[in-house]
C-alpha positions in Angstrom: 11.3 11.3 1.4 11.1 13.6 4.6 8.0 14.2 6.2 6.8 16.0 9.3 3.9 15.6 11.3 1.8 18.8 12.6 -1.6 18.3 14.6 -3.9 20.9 13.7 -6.5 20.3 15.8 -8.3 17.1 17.9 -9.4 15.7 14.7 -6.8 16.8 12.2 -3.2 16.6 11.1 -0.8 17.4 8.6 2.1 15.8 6.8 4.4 18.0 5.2 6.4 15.7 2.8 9.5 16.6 0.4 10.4 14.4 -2.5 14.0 14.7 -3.5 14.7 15.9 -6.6 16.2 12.9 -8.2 13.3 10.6 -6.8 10.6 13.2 -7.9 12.2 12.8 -11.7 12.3 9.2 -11.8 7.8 10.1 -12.5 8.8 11.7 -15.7 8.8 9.1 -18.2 5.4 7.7 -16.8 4.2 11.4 -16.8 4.8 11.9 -20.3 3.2 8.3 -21.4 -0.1 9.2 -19.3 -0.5 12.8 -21.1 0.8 11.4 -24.5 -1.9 8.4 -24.5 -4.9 11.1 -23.8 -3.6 13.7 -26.5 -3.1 13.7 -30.3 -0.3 15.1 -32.1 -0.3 15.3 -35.9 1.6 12.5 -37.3 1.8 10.0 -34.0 -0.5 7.7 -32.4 -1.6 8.5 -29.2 1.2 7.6 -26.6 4.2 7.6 -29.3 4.6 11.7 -29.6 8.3 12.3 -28.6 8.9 14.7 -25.3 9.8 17.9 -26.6 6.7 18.1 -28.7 4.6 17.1 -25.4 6.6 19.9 -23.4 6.5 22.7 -27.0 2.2 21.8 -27.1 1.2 21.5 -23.7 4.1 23.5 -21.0 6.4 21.8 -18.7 3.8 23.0 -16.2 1.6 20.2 -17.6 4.0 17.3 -17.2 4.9 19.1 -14.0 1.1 18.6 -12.6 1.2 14.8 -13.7 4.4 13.6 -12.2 3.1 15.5 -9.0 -0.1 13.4 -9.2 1.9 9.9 -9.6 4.8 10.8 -6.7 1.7 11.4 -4.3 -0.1 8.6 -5.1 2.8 6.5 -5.1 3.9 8.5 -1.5 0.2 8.0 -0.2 0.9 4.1 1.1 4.4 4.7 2.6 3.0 8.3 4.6 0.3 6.2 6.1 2.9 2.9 7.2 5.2 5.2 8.2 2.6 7.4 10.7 0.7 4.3 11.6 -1.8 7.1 10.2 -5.7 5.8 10.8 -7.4 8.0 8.6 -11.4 8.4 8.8 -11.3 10.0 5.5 -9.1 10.9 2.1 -6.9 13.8 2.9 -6.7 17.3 1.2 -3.8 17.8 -1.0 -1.7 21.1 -1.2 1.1 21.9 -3.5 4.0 23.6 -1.8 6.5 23.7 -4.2 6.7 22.8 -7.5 9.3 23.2 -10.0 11.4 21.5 -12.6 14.7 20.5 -10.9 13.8 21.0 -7.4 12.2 19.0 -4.4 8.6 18.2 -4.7 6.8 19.4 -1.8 3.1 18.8 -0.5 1.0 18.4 2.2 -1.9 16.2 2.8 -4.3 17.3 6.1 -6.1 13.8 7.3 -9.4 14.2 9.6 -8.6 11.1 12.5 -10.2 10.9 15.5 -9.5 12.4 18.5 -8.1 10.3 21.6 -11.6 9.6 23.2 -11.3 8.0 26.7 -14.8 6.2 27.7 -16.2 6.4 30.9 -17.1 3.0 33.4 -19.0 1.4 30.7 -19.5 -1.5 32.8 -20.4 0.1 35.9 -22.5 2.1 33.8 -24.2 -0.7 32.0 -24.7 -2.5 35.2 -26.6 0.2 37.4 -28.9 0.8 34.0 -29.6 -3.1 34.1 -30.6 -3.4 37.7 -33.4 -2.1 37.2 -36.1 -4.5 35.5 -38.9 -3.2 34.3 -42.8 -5.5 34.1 -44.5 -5.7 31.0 -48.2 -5.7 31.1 -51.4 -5.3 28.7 -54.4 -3.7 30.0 -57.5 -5.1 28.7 -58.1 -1.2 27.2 -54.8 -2.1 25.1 -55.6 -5.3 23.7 -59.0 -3.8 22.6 -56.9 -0.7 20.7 -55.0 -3.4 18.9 -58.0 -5.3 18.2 -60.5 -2.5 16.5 -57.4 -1.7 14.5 -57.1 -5.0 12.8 -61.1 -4.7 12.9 -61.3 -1.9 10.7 -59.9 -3.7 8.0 -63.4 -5.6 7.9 -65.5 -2.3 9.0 -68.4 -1.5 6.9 -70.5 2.0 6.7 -73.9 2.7 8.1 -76.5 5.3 7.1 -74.8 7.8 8.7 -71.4 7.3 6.7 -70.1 6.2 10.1 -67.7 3.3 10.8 -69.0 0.3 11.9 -66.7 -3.1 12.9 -67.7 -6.3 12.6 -68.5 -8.5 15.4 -65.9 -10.3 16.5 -66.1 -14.5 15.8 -64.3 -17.6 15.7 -65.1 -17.3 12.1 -63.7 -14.0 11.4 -60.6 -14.6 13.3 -59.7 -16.9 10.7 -59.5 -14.2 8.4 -56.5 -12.8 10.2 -54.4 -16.4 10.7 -54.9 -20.1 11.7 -56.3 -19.5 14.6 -59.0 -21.8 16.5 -61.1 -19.3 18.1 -61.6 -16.0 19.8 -59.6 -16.5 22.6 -56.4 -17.9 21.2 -56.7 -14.8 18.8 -57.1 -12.3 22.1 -54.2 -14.3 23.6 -52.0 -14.0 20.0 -52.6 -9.9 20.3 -51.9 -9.7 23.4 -48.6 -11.2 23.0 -47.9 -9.8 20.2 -48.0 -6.3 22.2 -46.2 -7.7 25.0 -43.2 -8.5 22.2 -43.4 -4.8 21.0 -43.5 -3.4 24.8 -40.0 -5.5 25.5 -38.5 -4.2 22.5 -39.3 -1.1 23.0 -38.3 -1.6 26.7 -35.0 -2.8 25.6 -33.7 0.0 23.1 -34.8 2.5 25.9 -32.3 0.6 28.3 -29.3 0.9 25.5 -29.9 4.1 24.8 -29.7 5.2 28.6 -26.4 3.1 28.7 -24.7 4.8 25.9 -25.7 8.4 26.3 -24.3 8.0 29.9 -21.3 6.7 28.2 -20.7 9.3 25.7 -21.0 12.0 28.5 -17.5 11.5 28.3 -16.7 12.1 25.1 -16.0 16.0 25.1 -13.8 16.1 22.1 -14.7 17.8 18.8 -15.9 15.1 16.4 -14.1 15.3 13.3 -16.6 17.4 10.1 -16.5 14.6 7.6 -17.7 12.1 10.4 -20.9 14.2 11.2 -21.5 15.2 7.8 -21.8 11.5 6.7 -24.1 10.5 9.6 -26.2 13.2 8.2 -26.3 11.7 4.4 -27.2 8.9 6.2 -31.0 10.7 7.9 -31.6 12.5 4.7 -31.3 9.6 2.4 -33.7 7.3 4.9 -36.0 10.7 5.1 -36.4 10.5 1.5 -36.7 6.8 1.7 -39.9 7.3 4.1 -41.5 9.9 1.7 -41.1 7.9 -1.1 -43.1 4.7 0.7 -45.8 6.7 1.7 -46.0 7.4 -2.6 -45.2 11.0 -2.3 -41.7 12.5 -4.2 -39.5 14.2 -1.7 -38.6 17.1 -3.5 -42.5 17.6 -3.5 -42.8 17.1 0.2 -40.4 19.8 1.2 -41.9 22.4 -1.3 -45.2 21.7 0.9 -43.6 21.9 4.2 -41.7 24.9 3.1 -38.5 23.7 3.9 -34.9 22.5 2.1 -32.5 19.5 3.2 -29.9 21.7 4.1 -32.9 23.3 7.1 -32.8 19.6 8.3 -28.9 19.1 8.2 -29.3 21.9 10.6 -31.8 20.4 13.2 -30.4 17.1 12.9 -26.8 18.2 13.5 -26.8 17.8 17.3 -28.8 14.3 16.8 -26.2 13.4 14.1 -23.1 14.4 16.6 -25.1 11.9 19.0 -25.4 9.3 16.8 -21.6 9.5 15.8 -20.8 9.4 18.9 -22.7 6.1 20.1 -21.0 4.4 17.0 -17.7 5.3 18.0 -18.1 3.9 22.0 -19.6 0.9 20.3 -16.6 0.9 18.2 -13.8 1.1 21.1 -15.7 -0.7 23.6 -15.6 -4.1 21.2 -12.0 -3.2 20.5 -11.7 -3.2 24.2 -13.7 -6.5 25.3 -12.3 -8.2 22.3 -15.6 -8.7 20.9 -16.0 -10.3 17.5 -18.6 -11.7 14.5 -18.2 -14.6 13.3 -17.4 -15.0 9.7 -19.8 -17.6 9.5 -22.4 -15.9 11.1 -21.8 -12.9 9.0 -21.2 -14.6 5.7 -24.7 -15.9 6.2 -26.4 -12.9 6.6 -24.7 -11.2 3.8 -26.1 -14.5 1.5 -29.7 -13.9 3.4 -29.7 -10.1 2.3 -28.3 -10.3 -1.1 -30.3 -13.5 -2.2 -33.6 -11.7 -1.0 -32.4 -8.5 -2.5 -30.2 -9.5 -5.7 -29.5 -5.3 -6.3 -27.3 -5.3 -3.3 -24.0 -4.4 -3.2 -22.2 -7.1 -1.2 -19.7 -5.3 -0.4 -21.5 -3.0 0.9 -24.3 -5.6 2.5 -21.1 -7.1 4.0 -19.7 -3.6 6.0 -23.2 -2.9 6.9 -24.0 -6.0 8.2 -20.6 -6.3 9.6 -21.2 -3.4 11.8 -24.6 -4.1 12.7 -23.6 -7.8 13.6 -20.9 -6.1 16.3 -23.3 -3.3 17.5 -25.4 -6.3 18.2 -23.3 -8.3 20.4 -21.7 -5.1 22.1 -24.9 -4.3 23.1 -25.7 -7.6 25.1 -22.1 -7.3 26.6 -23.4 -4.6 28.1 -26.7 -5.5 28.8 -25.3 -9.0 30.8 -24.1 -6.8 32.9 -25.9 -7.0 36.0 
């Protein structure tokens, strides 16, 4: 088999490949088995009809189409080994010749991604850290946070208007094991000063990585962009539908399609994309592992608690999660 490589673009290559002619034949008598066990002829069983009736019912350009299929698929591993080829995608397939007693020829176009050079990441990470940032609660927070649990207990006067309770030791109960007023007060408090940090913390990583993908000026390959979009649309329509409305009902009242959000979530998409793919090389870089302990459990966590789960699935997701995790406090113990 001869096959030459031909870059296209920063995110896409072909490989012209030619089957000789003697190896392209050798997919004959499996050609004629496959189409003979999915079509009757009167007077065989399926899979027993001799060749020339299979070439006189169906055309030479049938068993022609099927050995095609099997030299590709059996090409497909060797291509890839040979062209250290790491493809983000399957490829397209195009026939370039094809004829009884001649060389098989195709070509299959990969998307791949293009040579991406990050920026400092550490030196990045490091001047982002520096900077430490207090978290406090005003008294006019706590309070906020408060009447909002209140109004679970709130009650209506005369005037239709909202009234809350008085808040007691006794009604604190109501909302946990607490002893008393003040440990409650000191429980919301911290419980704001938790949600402050967080928030604190993924403002901090996102500052890191879009200064690190400033660097990344390459076009991002279609298929890579296009499934990070799948990905928004199918937790958009996972939001609508726990809020007890139908999606398809939602966008008829908004006046609006999917494909209108594909379009203002493109650039966000390309972002997103991009932040997974300096992750990506970045833990390739620093070495940076999960443990297969540490991950097995998770996986068990998820798909005990949620016996639908694909684990294979719960495994890659998790598995990429688990590493976006740990690159993330690389960076962050960077200071």
């Amino acid at each position: 088999m001869k096959t030459t490589l031909k870059n296209i673009s920063e995110c896409e290559v072909e490989i012209i490949c030619e089957i000789p002619v003697e190896d392209f034949e050798k997919e004959r008598e499996q050609a004629l088995k496959k189409i003979s066990e999915n079509v009757s002829l009167p007077g065989f069983r399926k899979g027993h009809a001799p060749e020339s009736l299979v070439v006189k019912n169906f055309g030479e350009a049938l068993i022609l189409e099927e050995m095609a299929n099997l030299a590709i698929d059996h090409a497909y591993p060797k291509i890839l080994l040979e062209h250290k080829m790491m493809s983000i995608g399957m490829p397209s397939v195009q026939i370039k010749k094809l004829a009884k007693g001649n060389p098989f020829e195709f070509s299959l176009t990969f998307p791949v991604l293009p040579d991406i050079t990050l920026s400092d990441y550490k030196k990045i990470a490091k001047e982002i850290m520096k900077g430490k940032e207090e978290v406090a609660v005003s008294d006019e927070e706590n309070e906020k946070a408060i009447a909002q649990l209140l109004k679970q207990y709130a009650t209506k006067n005369d005037k239709e208007e909202e009234v809350l309770p008085e808040l007691t030791d006794d009604l604190v109960k109501k909302f946990g094991p607490f002893a008393d007023v003040k440990e409650f007060k000191a429980k919301v408090t911290e419980s704001i000063v938790h949600e402050k940090t967080i928030r604190a913390k993924e403002k901090k990583r996102m500052q890191i990585m879009e200064k690190i993908i400033e660097s990344i000026t390459a076009k991002l390959p279609k298929i890579l962009i296009e499934g990070e979009l799948d990905h928004m649309l199918f937790r958009f329509r996972q939001d609508i539908e726990q809020m007890g409305m139908k999606s398809d009902d939602y966008l008829t009242a908004i006046k609006k399609t999917e494909e209108d959000f594909r379009k203002e979530w493109a650039v966000d998409a390309e972002k997103r994309v991009k932040v997974q793919i300096a992750l990506g090389k970045i833990a390739s870089a620093e070495k940076i592992e999960v443990p297969k302990d540490e991950l097995d459990a998770e996986v068990k966590f998820l798909t005990d608690k949620h016996k639908d789960v694909d684990p294979a699935r719960a495994y890659e997701h998790l598995q990429m999660m688990m590493l976006n995790e740990k690159t993330f406090q690389f960076l962050e113990d960077q200071k």
